[in-house]
TORLOVEX-387128 format. One record per residue (C-alpha): residue in one letter; z, y, x. Coordinates in steps of 0.2 Angstrom, whole numbers, plus 5000, padded with zeros to 4 digits. Example, Ala and Ser with C-alpha at 12.3 -4.5 7.8 and 13.67 -1.06 7.14 Angstrom:
BEGIN
A503949785062
S503649955068
//
This chain:
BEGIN
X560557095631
X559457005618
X560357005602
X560256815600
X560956765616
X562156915614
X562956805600
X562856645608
X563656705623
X565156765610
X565056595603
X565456495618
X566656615629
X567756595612
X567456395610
X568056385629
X569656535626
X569956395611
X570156255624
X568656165616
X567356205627
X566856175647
X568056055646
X568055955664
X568255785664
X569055705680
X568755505677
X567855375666
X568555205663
X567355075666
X567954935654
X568255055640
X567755225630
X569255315639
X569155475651
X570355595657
X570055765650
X571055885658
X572155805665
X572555675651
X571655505644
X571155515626
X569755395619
X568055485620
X566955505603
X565755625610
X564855495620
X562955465618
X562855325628
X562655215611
X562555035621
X563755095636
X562455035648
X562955155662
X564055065671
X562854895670
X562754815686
X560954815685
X560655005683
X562055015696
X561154905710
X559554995705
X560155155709
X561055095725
X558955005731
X558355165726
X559355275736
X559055155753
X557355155751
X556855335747
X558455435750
X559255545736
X557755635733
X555555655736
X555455815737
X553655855729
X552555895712
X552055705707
X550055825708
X550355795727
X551255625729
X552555525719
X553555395723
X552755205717
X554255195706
X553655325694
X552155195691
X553455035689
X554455125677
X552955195665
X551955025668
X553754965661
X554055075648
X552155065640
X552754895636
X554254925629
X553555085617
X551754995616
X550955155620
X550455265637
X551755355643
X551955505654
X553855485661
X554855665665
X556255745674
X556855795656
X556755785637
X556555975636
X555355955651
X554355835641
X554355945628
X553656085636
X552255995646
X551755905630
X551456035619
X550556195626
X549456035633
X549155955615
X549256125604
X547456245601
X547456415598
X546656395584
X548056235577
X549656265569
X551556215571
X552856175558
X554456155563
X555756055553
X557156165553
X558356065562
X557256005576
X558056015592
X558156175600
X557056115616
X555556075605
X555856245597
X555956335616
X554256225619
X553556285603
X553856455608
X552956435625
X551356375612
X551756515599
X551556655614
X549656575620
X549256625600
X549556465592
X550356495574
X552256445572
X553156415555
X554956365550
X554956225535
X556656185529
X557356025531
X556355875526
X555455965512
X553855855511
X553355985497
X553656125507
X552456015520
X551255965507
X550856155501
X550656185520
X549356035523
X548456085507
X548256265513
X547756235531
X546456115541
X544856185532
X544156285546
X544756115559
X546356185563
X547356055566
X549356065558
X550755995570
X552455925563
X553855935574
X555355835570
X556655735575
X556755555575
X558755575573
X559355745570
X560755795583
X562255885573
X562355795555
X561555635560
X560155605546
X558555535549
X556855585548
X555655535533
X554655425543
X553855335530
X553355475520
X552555565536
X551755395540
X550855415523
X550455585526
X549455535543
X548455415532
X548155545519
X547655695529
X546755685544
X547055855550
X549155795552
X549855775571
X551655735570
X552555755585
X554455675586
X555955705596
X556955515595
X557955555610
X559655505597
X558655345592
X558155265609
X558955095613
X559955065599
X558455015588
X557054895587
X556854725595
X556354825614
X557654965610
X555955065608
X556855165596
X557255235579
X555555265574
X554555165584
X555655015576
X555055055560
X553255105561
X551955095574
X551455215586
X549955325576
X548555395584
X548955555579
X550855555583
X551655605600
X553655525604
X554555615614
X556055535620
X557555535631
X558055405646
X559755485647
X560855445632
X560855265625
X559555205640
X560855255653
X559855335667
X559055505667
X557255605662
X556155615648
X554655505641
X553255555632
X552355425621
X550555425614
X549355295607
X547855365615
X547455385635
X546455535633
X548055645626
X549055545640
X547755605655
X547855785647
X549755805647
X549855715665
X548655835672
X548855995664
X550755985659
X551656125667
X553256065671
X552455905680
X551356035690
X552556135695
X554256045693
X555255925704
X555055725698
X556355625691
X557255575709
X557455405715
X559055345713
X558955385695
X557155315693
X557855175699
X559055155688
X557855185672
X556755055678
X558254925678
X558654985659
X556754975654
X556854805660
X558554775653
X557754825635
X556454705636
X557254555640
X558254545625
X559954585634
X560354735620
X560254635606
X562054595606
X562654765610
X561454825595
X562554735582
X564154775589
X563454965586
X562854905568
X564554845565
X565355015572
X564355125561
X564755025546
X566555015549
X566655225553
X565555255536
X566755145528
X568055205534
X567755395530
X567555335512
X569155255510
X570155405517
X569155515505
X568655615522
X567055735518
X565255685528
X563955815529
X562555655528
X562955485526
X561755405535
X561555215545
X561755305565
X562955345575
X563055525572
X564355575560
X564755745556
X566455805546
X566355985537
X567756105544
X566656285536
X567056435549
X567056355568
X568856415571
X569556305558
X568156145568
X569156195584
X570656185578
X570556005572
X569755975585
X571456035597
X572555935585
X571355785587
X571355785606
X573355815607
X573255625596
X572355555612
X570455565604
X569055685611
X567655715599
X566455875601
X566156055590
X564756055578
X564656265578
X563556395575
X562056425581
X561656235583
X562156225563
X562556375550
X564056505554
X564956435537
X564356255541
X565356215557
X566156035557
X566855905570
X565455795576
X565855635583
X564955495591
X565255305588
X564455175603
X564454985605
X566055005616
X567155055604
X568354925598
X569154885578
X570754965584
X569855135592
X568955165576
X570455135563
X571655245574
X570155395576
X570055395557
X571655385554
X572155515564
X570655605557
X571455605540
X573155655545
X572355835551
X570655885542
X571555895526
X573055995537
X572056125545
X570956155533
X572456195521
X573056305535
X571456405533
X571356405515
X569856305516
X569656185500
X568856025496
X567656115482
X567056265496
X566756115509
X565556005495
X564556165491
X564256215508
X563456025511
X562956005495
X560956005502
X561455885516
X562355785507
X560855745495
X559755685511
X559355515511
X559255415527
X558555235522
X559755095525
X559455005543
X558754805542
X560054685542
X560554635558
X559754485560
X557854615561
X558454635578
X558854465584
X557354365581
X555854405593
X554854415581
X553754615577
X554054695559
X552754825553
X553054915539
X551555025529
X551655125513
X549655115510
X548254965513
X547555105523
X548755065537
X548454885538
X547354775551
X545954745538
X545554565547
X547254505551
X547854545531
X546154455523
X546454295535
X548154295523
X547654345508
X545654355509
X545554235495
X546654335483
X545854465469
X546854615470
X547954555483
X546354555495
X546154715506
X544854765493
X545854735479
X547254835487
X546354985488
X545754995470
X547554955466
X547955105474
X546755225470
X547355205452
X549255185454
X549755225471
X551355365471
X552655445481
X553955445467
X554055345450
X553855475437
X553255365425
X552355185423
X550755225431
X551755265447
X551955145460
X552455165477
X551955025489
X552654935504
X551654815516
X552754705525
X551854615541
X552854505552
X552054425570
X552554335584
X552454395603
X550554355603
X550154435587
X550154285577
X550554315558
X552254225554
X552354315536
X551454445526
X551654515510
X551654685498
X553154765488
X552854875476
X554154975465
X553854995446
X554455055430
X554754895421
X555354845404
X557054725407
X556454575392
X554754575403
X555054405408
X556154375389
X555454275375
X554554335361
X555954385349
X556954455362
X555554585367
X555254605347
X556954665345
X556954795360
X555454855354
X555954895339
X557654985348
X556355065358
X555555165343
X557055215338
X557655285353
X556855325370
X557255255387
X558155085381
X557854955391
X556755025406
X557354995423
X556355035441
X556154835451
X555454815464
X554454645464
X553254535477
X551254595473
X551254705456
X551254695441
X549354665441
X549554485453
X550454345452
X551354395468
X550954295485
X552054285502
X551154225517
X551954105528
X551754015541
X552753845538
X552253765557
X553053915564
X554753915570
X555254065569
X554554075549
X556354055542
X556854205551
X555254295546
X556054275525
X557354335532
X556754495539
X555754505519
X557354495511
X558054655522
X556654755518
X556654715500
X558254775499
X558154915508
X556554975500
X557654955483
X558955055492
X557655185494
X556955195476
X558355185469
X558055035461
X559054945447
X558654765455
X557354665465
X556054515461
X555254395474
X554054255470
X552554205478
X553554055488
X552553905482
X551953905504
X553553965509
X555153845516
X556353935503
X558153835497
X558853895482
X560553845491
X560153945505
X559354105492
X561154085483
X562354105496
X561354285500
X561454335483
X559954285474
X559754195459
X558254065457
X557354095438
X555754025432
X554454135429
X552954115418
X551853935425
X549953995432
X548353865425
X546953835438
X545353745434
X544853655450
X543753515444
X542253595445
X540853495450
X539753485433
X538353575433
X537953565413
X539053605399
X539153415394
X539653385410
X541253495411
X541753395393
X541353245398
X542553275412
X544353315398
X545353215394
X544853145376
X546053245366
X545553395375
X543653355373
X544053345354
X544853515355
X543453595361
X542253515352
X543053565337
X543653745342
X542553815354
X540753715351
X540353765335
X540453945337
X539553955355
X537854005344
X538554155335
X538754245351
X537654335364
X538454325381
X538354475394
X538754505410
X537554615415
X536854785412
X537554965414
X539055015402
X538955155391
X540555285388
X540355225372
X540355025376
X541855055390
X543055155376
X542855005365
X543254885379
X544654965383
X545154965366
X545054775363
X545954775378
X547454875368
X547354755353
X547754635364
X549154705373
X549954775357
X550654605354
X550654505367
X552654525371
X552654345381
X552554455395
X553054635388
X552354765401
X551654935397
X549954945393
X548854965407
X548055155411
X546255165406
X545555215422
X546155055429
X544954975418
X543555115421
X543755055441
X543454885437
X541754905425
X541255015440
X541454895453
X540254755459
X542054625463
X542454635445
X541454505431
X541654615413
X541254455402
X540654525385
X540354425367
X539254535353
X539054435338
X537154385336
X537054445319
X537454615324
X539254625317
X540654745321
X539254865325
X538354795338
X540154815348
X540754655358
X542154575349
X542954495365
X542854535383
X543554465399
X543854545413
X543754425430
X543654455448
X542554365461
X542954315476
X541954175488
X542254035478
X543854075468
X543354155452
X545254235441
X545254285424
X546254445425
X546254545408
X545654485391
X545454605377
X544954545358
X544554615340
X545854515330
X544754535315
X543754395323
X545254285329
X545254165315
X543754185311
X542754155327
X544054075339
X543554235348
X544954205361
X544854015362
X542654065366
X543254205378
X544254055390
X542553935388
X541354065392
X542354125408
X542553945414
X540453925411
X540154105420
X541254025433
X539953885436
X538253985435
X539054085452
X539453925461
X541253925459
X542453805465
X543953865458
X544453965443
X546154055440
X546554065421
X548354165424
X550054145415
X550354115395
X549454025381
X549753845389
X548953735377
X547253825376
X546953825396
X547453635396
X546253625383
X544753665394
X545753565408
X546753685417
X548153605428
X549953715425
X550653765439
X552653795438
X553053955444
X555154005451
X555654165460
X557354235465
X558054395458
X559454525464
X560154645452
X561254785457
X561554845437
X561554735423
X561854875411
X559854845405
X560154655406
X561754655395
X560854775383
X559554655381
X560654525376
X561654615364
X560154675355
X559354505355
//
């Protein structure tokens, strides 16, 4: 016998000798999660029917017309003839996964018609070491044609970076197989970090087993993944129309037609195998439909509400969890699978049935009892579960001489995965599409500019120089930052909101007044790391942040609230000390409304706009102020206008760009109205080198400071709207030559000579932008903080 299923024929005949396994179960209650289990009812935690949809009325009566109108079987290869529901219920479920769909008699089936139809010879597999054992029996069917297999360890993006880097030179494409939901310890898959990998390397197929996620997630129960990303070109979902769906086969999911024909006509097991049969076809057809009427949002929360309670509840009785994560898998560490059967016997004598989590499905020192939690579970079912949980872990495993310390190091890796935190509940309730991306890459180009077209670095455009400068996977330092595009639509595709995140390193008295920042600058050179904290903040902290909304549309309000979940849960993924929105001046916001949901309103530095702007001569725009103002500038600015040469034109030395940059880092050096750190240099080397960027530059006519500019602005066009981004000065010439005060005038004049009706001047220095006629916009913005350590340091040092 082959060694390997020598052992796991010793596993088994011992789990059924230890009354845990083959267990036969003689009847299922149909109002509640109880069965009698040889011979005795006890509450069932081993379900995964999440939702409890298989004893729906409308799966049942679809069943029932199935079975009268083509018998309890068609007997034939769907090659030769297929039964028309098999196009009703992919027709069906294309809408609910928005994708093509090939349906199948199985999961593992789908699996193995899938791959050896997708995978080359020449391509490679990688398999995340917990995948599911069928897409590791399927990968073997692929490995045995010639295809290369390797094993990866557990959600190790470097482990898959290294392998990405080292293969798809020679065209060889790299397959990642994983699962949407992992089966034994309940921990989700990186989505978000793969999603930016398909971006990134266009060699990269990902191939996802969500058969735990299906139903329970998304607005169309399309799934765990599916509910957070869209379906990639690039990236096959398998899934499962057994468990949460309630009915029985297999679906496999692609964004393109061509991949769909290839598995449908070459797919092995849907040459060669029997079809899914009708009675249950029909009853997947009634659950597809089911799913996108809307009917599971209810049961969703009432599942949302389980898994927090169990999560909750295994905390407070100090209970071990291999992975705390936001699904309803949860898995307890027991060590060797004797001492998992034997809490296991103990917990079904107490009335409750949950299942073995054993070697070889998980390591031989890393057995546990895995249990299930679904919509149908009541308060009272969870608290006496746990309870009676608690009353014999800690038992048995004393009887084994099994301790608390052995348990955490066996888990210890598990317990470091990080699954994010799930959308509030009202993501599920509202109708309304949520698309999350992590690079501008990802975005529908059109539909983002008709939102934010007008905007200089929030553009598309503008987003993907921001990138290329700061865009990172983890914050190791102030030049990271890791993005989040946040897209919400209507059923039509109609923008309600739109917006980006980005997580930073940040100083805490950023937003402090001047002496404040003075003081923890000064702590700061004593003494590192005082006073930084990560935020996450609307825009970056190159924009003055922006969220689209659509006020007419009534949904819009539900549309903030869907940005407020995934703010908090992208700080929850960063770690973040706090969160910062702004960018509501469009938005129907109520500080009332923002306070009972935890967030404080602040004011944040005003904005100045110059929009008169229909002079065509310089006399023009001061005849135009107000009289004080046109005494000001007459005063300050005019009769210094003839000592300098203005450029704006030209190609920039090394030489020239160095000393920009520097007069940059005068600037910032002692601007603490809004203390950031100091910008990174190529940032400003991408904006001389691009044709959306104005570098506004002022040499002194007589040839001082060496034929060097003494001020420089750095603006962005765009259409009509002219900004006044970045401003860098030689403070020998402030008093001087009013070389700021000149800088401000000149960038308004430039703004004219390109036909612009609009010019952004930015935040600070008040007076001198009302001075050439600005208007001051009053900004406000809400913030959430989770640790005031930073904030509390701040005020004790100021």
């Amino acid at each position: 016998m082959n060694p390997q299923v020598s052992i796991l024929h010793q596993v088994v005949r011992n789990g059924i000798a230890k009354g845990v396994g083959h267990l036969s179960v003689d009847s299922v209650n149909t109002l509640s999660p109880v069965i009698s289990l040889e011979g005795k009812e006890v509450l069932n935690f081993s379900s995964c029917s999440y939702l409890g949809l298989e004893h729906h009325e409308n799966l049942v009566e679809g069943t029932v017309e199935a079975v009268h109108k083509y018998g309890t079987q068609y007997s034939s290869s769907r090659t030769f003839s297929r039964v028309a529901l098999y196009d009703e219920l992919e027709e069906t479920l294309g809408r609910v996964f928005g994708g093509h769909v090939v349906a199948t008699p199985t999961t593992t089936l789908g699996h193995q018609a899938a791959l050896p139809s997708l995978v080359g010879v020449q391509d490679v597999i990688l398999l995340d070491h917990h995948v599911h054992s069928s897409v590791q029996m399927a990968a073997k069917l692929v490995q045995a044609s010639g295809t290369t297999v390797r094993l990866l360890p557990h959600n190790d993006l470097d482990k898959l970076d290294a392998m990405l880097e080292a293969h798809g030179s020679k065209g060889e494409k790299v397959w990642y197989l994983v699962d949407g939901i992992y089966s034994m310890y309940g921990n989700g898959a990186p989505i978000q970090a793969l999603m930016e990998r398909l971006d990134r390397f266009h060699h990269f197929h990902l191939y996802v087993d969500d058969a735990h996620g299906m139903s329970w997630m998304g607005n169309r129960g399309q799934g765990y993944i599916l509910s957070q990303v869209e379906l990639h070109e690039r990236m096959v979902l398998a899934t499962s129309l057994n468990k949460a769906f309630s009915a029985a086969g297999g679906a496999i999911v692609t964004a393109r037609r061509d991949w769909h024909e290839r598995i449908l006509h070459t797919g092995g097991p849907l040459l060669f195998s029997g079809p899914i049969q009708p009675p249950m076809m029909g009853a997947a057809i009634a659950s597809a439909k089911l799913h996108l009427s809307g009917y599971l949002a209810p049961l969703q929360h009432q599942l949302r509400q389980n898994i927090d309670q169990v999560r909750s509840g295994l905390t407070a009785r100090g209970l071990p969890v291999a992975c705390d994560a936001p699904t309803p898998i949860f898995f307890v560490p027991c060590g060797l699978p004797e001492v998992a059967y034997d809490v296991l016997k103990d917990m079904r004598s107490s009335g409750f049935c949950a299942s073995a989590g054993v070697f070889p499905a998980v390591s031989m020192k890393r057995g546990g009892v895995r249990f299930t939690v679904t919509a149908r579970h009541s308060d009272s079912d969870i608290q006496c579960f746990l309870d009676a949980l608690s009353e014999h872990h800690p038992r048995v495993m004393e009887r084994h001489g099994m301790d608390r310390q052995t348990l955490d190091r066996l888990f210890s890796s598990y317990a470091k995965q990080k699954t994010p935190e799930l959308p509030k509940k009202e993501a599920e309730c509202t109708g309304l599409n949520l698309r999350i991306v992590s690079s501008c890459s990802a975005l529908d180009r059109e539909a983002w500019d008709r939102m934010f077209g007008k905007e200089d670095v929030d553009s598309f455009e503008g987003l993907r120089m921001q990138e290329s400068v700061f865009a990172a996977e983890a914050i190791q330092c102030p030049d990271d930052w890791v993005y989040r595009y946040v897209h919400v639509t209507d059923q039509d595709g109609r923008s309600v909101l739109g917006t980006y995140l980005t997580c930073a390193l940040t100083k805490a008295d950023m937003l402090s007044e001047k002496h404040v920042s003075e003081r923890m600058e000064a702590l700061r050179s004593q003494s590192d790391g005082v006073g930084f904290q990560k935020l996450v903040m609307v825009g970056s902290l190159l924009s003055e942040g922006k969220v689209f909304v659509d006020r007419d549309h009534p949904d819009a309000q539900k549309a903030l609230v869907l940005l407020l979940s995934e703010a908090e849960r992208f700080q929850s993924q960063l770690d973040a000390e706090g969160v910062m929105l702004r960018g509501f001046a469009d938005a129907p916001v109520s500080e009332k409304d923002m306070l009972d949901r935890g967030w404080v309103s602040v004011s944040l530095p005003d904005t100045h706009q110059v929009s008169r702007m229909d002079w065509t001569t310089p006399e023009g725009f001061l005849d135009g102020l107000r009289s004080r103002y046109r005494y000001s500038v007459r005063r300050e600015i005019l009769p210094y206008v003839d000592c300098f040469e203005v450029r704006t034109s030209g190609d920039l030395d090394e030489a020239e760009k160095e000393h920009l940059f520097g007069l940059y880092q005068q600037v910032k050096s002692r601007a603490l109205e809004i203390n950031t750190f100091e910008l990174p240099k190529t940032w400003f080397m991408a904006m001389m080198d691009s044709a959306d960027w104005d570098v506004i530059r002022l040499y002194l006519k007589d040839g001082g400071n060496g034929g060097m500019p003494v001020a420089v602005m750095f603006s962005h066009r765009n259409g009509a709207v002219y900004s006044a981004k970045f401003v860098g000065l030689d403070y020998g010439f402030i008093g001087s030559h009013n070389v700021y005060k000149q800088a401000l005038y000149q960038c308004v004049l430039r703004a004219r000579e390109l036909g612009c009706s609009e010019v952004k001047l930015g935040l600070t220095a008040t007076i001198e932008k009302k001075k050439l006629g600005a208007s001051v916009i009053p900004q406000r913005g809400f913030v959430k903080m989770d640790d005031h350590f930073t904030i509390d340091q701040m005020r004790w040092a100021s």
